[in-house]
Each structure stands twice: as C-alpha cells, then as structure tokens.
DRENVEXSE-268680 format. One record per residue (C-alpha): x, y, z. Coordinates in steps of 0.2 Angstrom, whole numbers, plus 5000, padded with zeros to 4 digits. Layout:
N
<koldren><px>X</px><py>Y</py><pz>Z</pz></koldren>
...
This chain:
285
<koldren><px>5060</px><py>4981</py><pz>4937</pz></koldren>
<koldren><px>5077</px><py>4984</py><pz>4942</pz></koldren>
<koldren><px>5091</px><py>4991</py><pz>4930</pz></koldren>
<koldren><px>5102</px><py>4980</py><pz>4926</pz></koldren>
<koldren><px>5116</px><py>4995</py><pz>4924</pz></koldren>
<koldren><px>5111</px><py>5000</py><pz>4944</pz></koldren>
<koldren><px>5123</px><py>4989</py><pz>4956</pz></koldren>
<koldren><px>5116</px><py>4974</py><pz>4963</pz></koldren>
<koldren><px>5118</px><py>4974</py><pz>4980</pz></koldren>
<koldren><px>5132</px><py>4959</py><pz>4986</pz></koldren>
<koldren><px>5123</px><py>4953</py><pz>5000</pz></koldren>
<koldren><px>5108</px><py>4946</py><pz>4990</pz></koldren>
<koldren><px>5109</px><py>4926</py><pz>4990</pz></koldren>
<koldren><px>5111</px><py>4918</py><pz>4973</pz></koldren>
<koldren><px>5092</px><py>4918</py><pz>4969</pz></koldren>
<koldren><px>5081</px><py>4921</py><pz>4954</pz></koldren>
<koldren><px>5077</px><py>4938</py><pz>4962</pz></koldren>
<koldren><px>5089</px><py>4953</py><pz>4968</pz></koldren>
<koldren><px>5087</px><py>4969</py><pz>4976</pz></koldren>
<koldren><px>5100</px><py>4984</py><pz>4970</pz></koldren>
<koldren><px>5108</px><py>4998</py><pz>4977</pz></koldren>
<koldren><px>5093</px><py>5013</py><pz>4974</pz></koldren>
<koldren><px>5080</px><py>5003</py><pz>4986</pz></koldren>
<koldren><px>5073</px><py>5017</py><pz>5000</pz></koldren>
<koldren><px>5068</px><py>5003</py><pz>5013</pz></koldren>
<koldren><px>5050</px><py>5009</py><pz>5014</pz></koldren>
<koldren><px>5046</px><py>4991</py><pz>5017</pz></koldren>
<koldren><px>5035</px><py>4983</py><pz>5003</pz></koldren>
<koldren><px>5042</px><py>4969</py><pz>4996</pz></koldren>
<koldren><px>5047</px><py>4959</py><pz>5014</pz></koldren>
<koldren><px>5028</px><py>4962</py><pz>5018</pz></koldren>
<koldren><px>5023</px><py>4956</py><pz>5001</pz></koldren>
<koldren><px>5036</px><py>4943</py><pz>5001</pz></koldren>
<koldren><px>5043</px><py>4940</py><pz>5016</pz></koldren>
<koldren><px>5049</px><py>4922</py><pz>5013</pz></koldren>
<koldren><px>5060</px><py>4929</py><pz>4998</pz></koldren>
<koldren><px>5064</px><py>4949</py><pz>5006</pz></koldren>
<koldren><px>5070</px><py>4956</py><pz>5022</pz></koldren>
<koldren><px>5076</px><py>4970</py><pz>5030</pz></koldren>
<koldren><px>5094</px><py>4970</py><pz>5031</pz></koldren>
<koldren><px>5101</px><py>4988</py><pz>5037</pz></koldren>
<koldren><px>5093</px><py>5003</py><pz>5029</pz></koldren>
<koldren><px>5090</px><py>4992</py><pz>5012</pz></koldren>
<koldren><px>5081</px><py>4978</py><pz>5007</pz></koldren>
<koldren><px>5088</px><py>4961</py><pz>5001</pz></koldren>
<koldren><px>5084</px><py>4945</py><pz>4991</pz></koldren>
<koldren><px>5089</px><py>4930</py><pz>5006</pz></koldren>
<koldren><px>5081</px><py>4916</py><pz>5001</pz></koldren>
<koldren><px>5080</px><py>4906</py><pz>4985</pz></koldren>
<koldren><px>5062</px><py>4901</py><pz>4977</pz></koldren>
<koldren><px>5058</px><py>4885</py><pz>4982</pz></koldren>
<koldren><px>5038</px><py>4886</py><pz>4977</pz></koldren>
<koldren><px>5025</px><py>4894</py><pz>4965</pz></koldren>
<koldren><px>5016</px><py>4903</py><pz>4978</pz></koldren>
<koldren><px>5033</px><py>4912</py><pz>4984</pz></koldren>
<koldren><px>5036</px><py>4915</py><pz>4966</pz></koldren>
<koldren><px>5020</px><py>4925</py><pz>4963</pz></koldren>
<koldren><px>5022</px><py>4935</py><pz>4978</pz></koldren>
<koldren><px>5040</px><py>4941</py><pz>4974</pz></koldren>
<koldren><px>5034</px><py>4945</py><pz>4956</pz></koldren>
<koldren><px>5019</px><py>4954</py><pz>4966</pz></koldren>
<koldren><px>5033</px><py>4962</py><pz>4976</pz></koldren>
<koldren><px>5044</px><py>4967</py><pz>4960</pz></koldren>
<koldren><px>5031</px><py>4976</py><pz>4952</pz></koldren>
<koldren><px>5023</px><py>4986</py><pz>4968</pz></koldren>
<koldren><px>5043</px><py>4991</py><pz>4971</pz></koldren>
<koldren><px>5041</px><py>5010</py><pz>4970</pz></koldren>
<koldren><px>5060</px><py>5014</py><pz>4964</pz></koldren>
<koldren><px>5059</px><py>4997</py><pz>4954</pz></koldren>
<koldren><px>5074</px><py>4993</py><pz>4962</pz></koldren>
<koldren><px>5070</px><py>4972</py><pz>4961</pz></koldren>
<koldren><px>5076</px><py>4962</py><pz>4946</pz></koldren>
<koldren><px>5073</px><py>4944</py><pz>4942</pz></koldren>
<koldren><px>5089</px><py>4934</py><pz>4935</pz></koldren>
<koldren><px>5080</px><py>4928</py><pz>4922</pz></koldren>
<koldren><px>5064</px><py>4932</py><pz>4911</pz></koldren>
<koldren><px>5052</px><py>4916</py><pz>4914</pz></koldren>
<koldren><px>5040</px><py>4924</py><pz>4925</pz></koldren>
<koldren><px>5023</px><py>4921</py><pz>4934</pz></koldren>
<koldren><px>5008</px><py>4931</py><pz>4926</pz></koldren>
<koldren><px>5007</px><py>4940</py><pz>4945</pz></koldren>
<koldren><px>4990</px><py>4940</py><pz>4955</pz></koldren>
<koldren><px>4988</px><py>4960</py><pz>4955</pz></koldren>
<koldren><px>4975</px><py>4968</py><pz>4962</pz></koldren>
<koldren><px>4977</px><py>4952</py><pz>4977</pz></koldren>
<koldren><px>4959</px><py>4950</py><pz>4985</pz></koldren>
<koldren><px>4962</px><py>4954</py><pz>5004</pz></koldren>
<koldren><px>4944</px><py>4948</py><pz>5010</pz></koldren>
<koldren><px>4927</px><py>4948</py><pz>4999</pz></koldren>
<koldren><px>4930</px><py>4963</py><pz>4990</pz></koldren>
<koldren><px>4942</px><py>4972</py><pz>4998</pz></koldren>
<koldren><px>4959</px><py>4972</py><pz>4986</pz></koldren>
<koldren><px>4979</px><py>4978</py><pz>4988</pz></koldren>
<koldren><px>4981</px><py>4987</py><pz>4973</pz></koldren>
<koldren><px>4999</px><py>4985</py><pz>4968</pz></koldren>
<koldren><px>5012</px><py>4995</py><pz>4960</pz></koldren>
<koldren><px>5016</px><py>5006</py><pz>4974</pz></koldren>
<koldren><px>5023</px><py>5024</py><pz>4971</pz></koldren>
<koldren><px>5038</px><py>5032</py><pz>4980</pz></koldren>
<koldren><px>5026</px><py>5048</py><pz>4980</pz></koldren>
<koldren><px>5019</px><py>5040</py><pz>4995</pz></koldren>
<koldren><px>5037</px><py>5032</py><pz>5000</pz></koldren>
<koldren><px>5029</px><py>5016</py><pz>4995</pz></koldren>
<koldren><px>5011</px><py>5016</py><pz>5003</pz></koldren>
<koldren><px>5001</px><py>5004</py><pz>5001</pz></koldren>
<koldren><px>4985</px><py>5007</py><pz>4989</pz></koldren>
<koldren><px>4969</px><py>4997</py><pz>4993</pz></koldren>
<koldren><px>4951</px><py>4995</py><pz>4982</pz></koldren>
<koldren><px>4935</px><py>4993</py><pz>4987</pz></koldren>
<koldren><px>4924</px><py>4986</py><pz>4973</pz></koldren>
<koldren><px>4908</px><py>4994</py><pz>4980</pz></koldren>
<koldren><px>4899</px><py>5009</py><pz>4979</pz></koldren>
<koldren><px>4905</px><py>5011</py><pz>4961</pz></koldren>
<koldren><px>4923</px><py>5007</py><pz>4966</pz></koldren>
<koldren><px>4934</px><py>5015</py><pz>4980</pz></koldren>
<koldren><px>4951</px><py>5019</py><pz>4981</pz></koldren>
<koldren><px>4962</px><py>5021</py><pz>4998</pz></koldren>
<koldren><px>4977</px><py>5031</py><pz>4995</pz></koldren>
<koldren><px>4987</px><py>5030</py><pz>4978</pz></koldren>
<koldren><px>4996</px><py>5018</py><pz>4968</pz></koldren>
<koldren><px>5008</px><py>5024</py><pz>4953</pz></koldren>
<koldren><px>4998</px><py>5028</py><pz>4938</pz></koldren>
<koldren><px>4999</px><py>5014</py><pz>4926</pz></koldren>
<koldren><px>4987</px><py>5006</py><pz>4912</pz></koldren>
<koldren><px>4985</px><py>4989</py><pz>4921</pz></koldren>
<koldren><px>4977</px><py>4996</py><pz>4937</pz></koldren>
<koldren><px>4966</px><py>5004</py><pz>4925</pz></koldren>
<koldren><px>4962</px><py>4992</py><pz>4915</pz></koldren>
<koldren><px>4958</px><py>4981</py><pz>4932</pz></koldren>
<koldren><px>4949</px><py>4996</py><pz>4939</pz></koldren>
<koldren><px>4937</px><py>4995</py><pz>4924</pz></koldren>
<koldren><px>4933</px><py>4974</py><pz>4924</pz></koldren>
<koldren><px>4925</px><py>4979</py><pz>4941</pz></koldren>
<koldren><px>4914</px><py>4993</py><pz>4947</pz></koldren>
<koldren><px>4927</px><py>5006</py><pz>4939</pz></koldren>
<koldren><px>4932</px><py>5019</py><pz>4951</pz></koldren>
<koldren><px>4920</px><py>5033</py><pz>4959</pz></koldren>
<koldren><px>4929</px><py>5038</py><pz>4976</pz></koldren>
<koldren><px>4946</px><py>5044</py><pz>4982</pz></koldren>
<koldren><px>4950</px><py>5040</py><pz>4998</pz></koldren>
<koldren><px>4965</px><py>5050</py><pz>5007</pz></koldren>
<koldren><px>4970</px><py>5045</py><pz>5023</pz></koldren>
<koldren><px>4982</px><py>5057</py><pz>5025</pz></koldren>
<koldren><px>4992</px><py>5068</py><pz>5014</pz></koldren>
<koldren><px>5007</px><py>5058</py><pz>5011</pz></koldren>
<koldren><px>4996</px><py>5045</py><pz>5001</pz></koldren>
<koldren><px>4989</px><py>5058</py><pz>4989</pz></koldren>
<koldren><px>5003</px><py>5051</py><pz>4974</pz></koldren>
<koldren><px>4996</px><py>5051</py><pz>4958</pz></koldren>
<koldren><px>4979</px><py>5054</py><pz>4965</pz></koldren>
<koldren><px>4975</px><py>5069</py><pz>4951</pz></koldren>
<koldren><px>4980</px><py>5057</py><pz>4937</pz></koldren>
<koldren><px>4965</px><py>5044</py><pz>4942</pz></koldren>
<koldren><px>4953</px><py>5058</py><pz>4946</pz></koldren>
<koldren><px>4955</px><py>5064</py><pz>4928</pz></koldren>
<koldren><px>4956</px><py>5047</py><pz>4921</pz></koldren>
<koldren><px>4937</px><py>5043</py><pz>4931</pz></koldren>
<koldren><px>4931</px><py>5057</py><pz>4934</pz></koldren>
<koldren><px>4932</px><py>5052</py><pz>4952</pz></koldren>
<koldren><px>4928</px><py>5062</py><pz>4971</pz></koldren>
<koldren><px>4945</px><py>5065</py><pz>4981</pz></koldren>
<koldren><px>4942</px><py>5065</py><pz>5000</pz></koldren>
<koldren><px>4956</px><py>5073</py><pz>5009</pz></koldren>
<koldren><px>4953</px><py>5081</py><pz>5030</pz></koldren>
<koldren><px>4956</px><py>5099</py><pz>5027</pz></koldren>
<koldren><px>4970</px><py>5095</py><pz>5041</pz></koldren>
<koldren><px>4980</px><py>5088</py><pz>5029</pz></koldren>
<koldren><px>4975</px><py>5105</py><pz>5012</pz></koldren>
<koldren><px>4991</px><py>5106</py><pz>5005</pz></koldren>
<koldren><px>4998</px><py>5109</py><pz>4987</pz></koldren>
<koldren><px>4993</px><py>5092</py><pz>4980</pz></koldren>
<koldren><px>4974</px><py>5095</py><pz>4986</pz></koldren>
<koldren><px>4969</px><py>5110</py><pz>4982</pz></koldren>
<koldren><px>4952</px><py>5113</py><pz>4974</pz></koldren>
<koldren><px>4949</px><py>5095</py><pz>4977</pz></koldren>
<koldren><px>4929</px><py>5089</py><pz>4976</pz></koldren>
<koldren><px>4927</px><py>5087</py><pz>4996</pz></koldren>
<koldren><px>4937</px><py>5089</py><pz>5013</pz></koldren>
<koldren><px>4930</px><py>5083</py><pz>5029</pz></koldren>
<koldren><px>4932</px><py>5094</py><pz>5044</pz></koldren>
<koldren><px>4934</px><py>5092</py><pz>5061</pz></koldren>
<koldren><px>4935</px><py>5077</py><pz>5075</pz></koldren>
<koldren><px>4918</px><py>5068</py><pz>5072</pz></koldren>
<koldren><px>4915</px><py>5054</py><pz>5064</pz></koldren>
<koldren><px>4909</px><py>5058</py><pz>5044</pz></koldren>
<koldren><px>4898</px><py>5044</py><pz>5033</pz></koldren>
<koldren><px>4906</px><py>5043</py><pz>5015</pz></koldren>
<koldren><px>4891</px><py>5031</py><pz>5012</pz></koldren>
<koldren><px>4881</px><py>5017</py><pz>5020</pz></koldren>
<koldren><px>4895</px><py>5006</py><pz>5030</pz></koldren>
<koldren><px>4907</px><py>5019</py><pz>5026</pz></koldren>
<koldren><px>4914</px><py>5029</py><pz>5040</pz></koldren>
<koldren><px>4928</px><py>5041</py><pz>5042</pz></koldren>
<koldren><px>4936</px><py>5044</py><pz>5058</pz></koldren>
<koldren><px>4945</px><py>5057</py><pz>5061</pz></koldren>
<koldren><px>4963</px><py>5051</py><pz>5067</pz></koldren>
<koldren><px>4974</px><py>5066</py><pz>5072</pz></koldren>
<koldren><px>4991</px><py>5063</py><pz>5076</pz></koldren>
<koldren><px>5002</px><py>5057</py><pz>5064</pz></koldren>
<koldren><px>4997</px><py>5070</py><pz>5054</pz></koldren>
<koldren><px>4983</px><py>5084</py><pz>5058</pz></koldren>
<koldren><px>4972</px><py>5078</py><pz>5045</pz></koldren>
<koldren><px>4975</px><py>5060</py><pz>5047</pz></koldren>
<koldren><px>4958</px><py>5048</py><pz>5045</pz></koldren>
<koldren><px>4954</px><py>5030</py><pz>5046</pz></koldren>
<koldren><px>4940</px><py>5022</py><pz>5035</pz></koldren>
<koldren><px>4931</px><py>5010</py><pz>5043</pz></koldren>
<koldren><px>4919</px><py>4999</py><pz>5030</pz></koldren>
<koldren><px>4906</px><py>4988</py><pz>5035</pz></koldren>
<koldren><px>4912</px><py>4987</py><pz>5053</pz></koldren>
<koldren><px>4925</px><py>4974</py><pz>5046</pz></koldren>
<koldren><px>4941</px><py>4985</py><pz>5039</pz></koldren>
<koldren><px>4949</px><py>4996</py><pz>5043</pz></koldren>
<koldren><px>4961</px><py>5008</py><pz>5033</pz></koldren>
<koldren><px>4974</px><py>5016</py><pz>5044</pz></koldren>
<koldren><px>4986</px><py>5024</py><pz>5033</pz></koldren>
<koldren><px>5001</px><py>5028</py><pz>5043</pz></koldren>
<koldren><px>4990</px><py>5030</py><pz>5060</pz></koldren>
<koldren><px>4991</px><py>5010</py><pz>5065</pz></koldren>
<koldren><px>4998</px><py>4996</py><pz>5059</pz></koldren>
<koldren><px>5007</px><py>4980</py><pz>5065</pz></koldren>
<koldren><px>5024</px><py>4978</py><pz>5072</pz></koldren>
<koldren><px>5032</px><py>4961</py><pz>5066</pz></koldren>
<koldren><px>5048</px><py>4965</py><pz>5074</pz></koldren>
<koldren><px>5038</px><py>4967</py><pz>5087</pz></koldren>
<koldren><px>5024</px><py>4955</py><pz>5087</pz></koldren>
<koldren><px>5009</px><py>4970</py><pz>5090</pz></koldren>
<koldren><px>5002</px><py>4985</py><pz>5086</pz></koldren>
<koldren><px>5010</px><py>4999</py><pz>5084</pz></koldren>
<koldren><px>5007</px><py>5020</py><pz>5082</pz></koldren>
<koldren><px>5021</px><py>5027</py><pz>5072</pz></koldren>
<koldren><px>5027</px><py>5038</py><pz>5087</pz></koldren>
<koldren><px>5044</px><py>5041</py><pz>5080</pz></koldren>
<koldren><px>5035</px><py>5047</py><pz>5062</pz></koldren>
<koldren><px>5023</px><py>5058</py><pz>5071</pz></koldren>
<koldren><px>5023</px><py>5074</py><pz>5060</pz></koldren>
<koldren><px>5009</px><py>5083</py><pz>5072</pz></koldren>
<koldren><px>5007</px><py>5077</py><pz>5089</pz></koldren>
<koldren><px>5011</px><py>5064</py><pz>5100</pz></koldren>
<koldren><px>4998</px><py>5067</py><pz>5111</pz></koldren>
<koldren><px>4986</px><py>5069</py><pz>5101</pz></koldren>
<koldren><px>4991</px><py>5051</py><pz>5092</pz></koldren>
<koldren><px>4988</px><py>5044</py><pz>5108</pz></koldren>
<koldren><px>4969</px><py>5052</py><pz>5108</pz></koldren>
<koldren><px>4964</px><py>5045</py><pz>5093</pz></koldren>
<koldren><px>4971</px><py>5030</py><pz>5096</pz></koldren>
<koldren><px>4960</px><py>5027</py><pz>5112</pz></koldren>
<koldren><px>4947</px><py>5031</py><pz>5101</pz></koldren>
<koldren><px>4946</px><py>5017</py><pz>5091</pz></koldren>
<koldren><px>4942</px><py>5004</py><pz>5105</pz></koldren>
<koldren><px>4925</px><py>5013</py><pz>5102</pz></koldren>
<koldren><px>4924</px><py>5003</py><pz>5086</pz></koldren>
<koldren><px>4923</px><py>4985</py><pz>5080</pz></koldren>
<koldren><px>4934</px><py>4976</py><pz>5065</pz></koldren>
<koldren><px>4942</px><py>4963</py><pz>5059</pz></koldren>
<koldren><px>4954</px><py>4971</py><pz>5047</pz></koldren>
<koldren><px>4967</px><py>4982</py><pz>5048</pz></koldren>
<koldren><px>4972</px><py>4989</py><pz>5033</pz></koldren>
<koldren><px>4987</px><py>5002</py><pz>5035</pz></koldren>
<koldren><px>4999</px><py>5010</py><pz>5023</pz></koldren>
<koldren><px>5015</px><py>5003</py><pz>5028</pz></koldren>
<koldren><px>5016</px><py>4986</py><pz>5034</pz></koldren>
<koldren><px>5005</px><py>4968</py><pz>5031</pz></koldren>
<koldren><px>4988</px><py>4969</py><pz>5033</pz></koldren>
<koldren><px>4984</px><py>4961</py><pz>5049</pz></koldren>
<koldren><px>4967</px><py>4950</py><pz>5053</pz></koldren>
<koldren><px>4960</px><py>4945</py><pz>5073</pz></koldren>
<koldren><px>4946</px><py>4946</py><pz>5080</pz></koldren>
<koldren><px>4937</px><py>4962</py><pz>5086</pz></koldren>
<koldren><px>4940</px><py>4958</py><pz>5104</pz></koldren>
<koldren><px>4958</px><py>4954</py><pz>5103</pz></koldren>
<koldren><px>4960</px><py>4969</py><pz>5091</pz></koldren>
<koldren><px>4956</px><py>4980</py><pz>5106</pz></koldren>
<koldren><px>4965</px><py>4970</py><pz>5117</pz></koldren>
<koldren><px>4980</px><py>4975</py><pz>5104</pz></koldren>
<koldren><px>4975</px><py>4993</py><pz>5105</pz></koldren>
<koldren><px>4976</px><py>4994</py><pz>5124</pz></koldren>
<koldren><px>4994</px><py>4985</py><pz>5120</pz></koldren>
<koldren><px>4998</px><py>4998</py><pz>5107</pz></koldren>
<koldren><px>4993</px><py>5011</py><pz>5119</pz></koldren>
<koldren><px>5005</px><py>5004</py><pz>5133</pz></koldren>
<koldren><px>5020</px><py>5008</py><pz>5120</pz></koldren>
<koldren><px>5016</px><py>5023</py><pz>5114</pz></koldren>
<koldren><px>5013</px><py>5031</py><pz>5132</pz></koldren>
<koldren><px>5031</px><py>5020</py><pz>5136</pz></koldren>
C-alpha cells in the first residue's frame, strides 16, 4: 500500500483509491481494474470513483499486486481481496506482483503438485495459498526478466526452476533444469514448452492442456489497440527471430492467452489464429 508521506498524484479523481508519484507504469492495476485505473502519461491514475463491490475487490486486488506499492485507499474499510483469482479451472493469477519483473504477472497451476509461471513477490499469503492446494513443485520461467524472487520459493518448496539456457544469467545459475534448443520440450503430460525466441533468446511459451497458454512478454493483447500484439519495440534479441516464433504458434490450439503484461485474453482457437495472422501483419508493418 502506498505511503501516505509519498505525493499523491493531483490528477487522481476524489475516490476511495489513489495512485502516487513512485508508480513505474508497468500496467497492473488498469488490467486488474480497469474501471477504477488507467493509463494517463507515463503513470498510472485512480479516474473513476467505486460505485460497486466487484469494482471494489478488483482495486483492492490491484492495490496489493502494485509492485512499488504505489496505490493507497483513503480509507481502512476494506474488501478481504480474492487473491490467488481463478482464471479458468485451475489455472490462477497469483497476485502481489514484484517490480523484479517490472510488474509481471505471476500464474498457478494446481496440478502436477502445483506450477508456478514466472514470479510474484515473496510474501507469507502466496504461501500459505500455495499450501491449501497442491503446494508448489515447478518453476516455470518464461524468460529471464520473470525470474524475481524465484530462489526464495525454491528454498521455501524445495521446487524445479525451468529456465531456456538462452535466457542463463546471474539470477539462474545452478538452477535444477534449462531447456535447450528450438523444439518443443514436455514438462509433463499436457505440458509443453515451446521454445519462443525473440523477445528474449531464451524466451518460452507453456502451453498446458492445449487450452493456455503462458506467453510471458512474447504475446499478449493490445487494448489500445484491439489485437494481439509481439512487443517489437521491447524486443531485447531479434526482431526477426520474434516474427519466427510467432508464426510458430498457429501450429498450435488454445483458448488462453496468459502473458506477463497485459489482461489475459480468452477466444476461441480458430479466432486466436486468425489474431496471430493479425499480429503478424503488425509486427512485419
């Protein structure tokens, strides 16, 4: 939660919610809660008062996955907030976001004896959620800029970090496994890795039960502007090689797209690679 020291930003409407002046615009909170945040500049603001419960939730939701804390809430009457949020089935966002990974967004599968996508913060209440399910077995890294606190949940579980040796750096070193490669690798039955060069050069999608897929900063969806989009002007490796492995993914079926920045964005297989092709159009433009 935000200081009350740190300066609140004027441009915030009068609302039970504010945004202040250490906010990094990675994006969470108008995702989370778009009917309560937007994007205004480089920063974030609070534009809309709360007029419902469920808006209520979701801005609490927001306020505690900020990774500066730069939210507040005028006052102290609260939701409880609804963290880890169930996506589909048992696919979960996590929560409580960490600026290690400016902001990404953390996901949970509760399967296999629990899997986690990328990092959130290291905090007791993903923990303690962590172990009402299936606990946590696997780390999954989708690239290198989502590792976090990654080593704090690996001694906490004992867990497997996964991590292409593309993306070997400082923060994985001795880890338990690194893919290799461009071909597609089974994590376990229904779990597929797909090597996703680009945006990274060890950048991989996860792909679980042909249904979702985790995307990390490879794919994700545009609401500015209304598709899918490759993050060609954050492309740390190769553009070309972006546009590769996004042409390889019409080779797949899902339902899900799960990225690290942005809203998770459901259609149906065939539109999603009807999506792609647009994706593709603007990232060749």
């Amino acid at each position: 939660m935000a200081n009350r020291k740190r300066a609140r930003k004027q441009n915030n409407v009068e609302s039970e919610y504010y945004v202040d002046d250490t906010c990094i615009d990675c994006g969470t909170c108008y995702w989370m809660a778009p009917d309560t945040f937007k994007r205004e500049g480089y920063q974030s603001i609070a534009y809309s008062k709360i007029e419902n419960e469920q808006q209520q939730m979701s801005a609490q939701n927001a306020l505690l996955s900020c990774p500066t804390n730069s939210i507040g809430a005028a006052t102290q009457m609260r939701p409880s907030p609804t963290l880890p949020s169930l996506i589909s089935e048992n696919v979960y966002h996590l929560g409580f976001h960490s600026e290690r990974s400016f902001g990404g967004t953390p996901y949970y599968i509760n399967d296999y004896g629990g899997v986690m996508i990328d990092c959130p913060r290291f905090n007791q209440k993903t923990i303690q959620h962590l172990r009402e399910r299936q606990g946590l077995k696997l780390q999954l890294l989708t690239h290198k800029d989502g590792i976090a606190d990654t080593g704090q949940y690996h001694r906490e579980f004992n867990t497997t970090r996964i991590i292409h040796i593309g993306d070997q750096c400082n923060k994985a070193m001795n880890w338990e496994r690194y893919l290799s490669g461009e071909d597609d690798i089974e994590i376990e039955q229904n779990l597929l890795a797909i090597p996703t060069p680009g945006h990274t050069k060890g950048s991989v999608c996860y792909l679980y039960q042909h249904k979702y897929l985790f995307t990390g900063d490879h794919l994700c969806f545009s609401r500015n502007l209304g598709h899918l989009i490759g993050f060609k002007n954050h492309c740390w490796y190769s553009n070309e090689k972006l546009i590769t492995s996004m042409e390889k993914l019409l080779n797949y079926d899902f339902e899900w797209i799960l990225p690290e920045h942005g809203a998770p964005y459901h259609a149906s297989p065939d539109k999603m690679k009807n999506e792609i092709e647009t994706c593709l159009n603007y990232l060749k433009s």
